[in-house]
C-alpha positions in Angstrom: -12.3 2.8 -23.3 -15.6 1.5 -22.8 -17.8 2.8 -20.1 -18.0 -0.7 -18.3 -14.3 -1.3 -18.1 -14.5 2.2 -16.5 -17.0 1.4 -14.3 -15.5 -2.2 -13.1 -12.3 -0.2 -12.4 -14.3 2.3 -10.2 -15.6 -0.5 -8.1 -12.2 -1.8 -7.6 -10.8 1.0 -6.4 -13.5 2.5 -4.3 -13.5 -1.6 -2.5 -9.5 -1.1 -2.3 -10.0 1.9 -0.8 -13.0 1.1 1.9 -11.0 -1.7 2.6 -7.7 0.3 3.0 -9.5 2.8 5.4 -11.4 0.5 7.3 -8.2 -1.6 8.2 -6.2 1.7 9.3 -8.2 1.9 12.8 -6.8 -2.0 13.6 -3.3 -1.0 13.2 -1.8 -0.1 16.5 1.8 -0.1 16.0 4.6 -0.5 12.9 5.1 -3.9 14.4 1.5 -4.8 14.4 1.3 -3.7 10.7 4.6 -5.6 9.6 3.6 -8.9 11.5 -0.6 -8.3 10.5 -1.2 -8.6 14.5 0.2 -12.0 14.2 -3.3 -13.2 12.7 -3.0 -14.7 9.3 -4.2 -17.8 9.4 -1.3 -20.9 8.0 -3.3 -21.1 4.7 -2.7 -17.6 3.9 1.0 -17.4 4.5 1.7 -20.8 1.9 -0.6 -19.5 -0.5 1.8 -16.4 -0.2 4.8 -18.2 -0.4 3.6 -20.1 -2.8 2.9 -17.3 -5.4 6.1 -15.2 -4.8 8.1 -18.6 -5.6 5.5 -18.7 -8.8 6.7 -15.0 -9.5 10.1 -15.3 -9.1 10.1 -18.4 -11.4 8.6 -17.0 -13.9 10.6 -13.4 -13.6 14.1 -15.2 -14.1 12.4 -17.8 -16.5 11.2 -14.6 -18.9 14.8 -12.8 -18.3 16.7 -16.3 -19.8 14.4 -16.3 -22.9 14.9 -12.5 -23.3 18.9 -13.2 -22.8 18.7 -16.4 -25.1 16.1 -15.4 -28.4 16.2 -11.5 -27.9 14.1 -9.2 -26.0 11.6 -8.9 -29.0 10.4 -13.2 -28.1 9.0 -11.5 -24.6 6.3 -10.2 -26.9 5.9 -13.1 -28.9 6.4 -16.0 -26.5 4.3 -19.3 -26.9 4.3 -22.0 -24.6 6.9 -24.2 -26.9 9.6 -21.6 -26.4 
């Protein structure tokens, strides 16, 4: 691996992380963690929605070409397929 991929995945992890910590003292409760203190602005929850419908799409989309062409297209799947 080269040393700057190693590096840029050092800075990711040690934000992640500060982030992570930083956030635990704003938590009060399991509720307040599972509902994000009832703060996320509307923007944020479509953008959400928006990508798990994305995901899900493309997670049953890639399971029909497996089931169709053969596990091996997965790997080489173009956009024609």
């Amino acid at each position: 691996m080269s040393q700057l991929y190693v590096v840029v995945l050092a800075v990711i992890v040690v934000t992640l992380l500060s982030v992570a910590i930083n956030r635990t003292s704003q938590v009060k409760t399991k509720a307040d963690y599972l509902v994000a203190g009832r703060s996320l602005p509307a923007v944020v929850l479509v953008l959400t929605l928006l990508t798990s419908w994305i995901g899900a799409g493309s997670l049953f989309a890639g399971a029909e070409n497996a089931y169709k062409n053969g596990f091996a297209s997965e790997a080489t799947r173009t956009d024609e397929s």
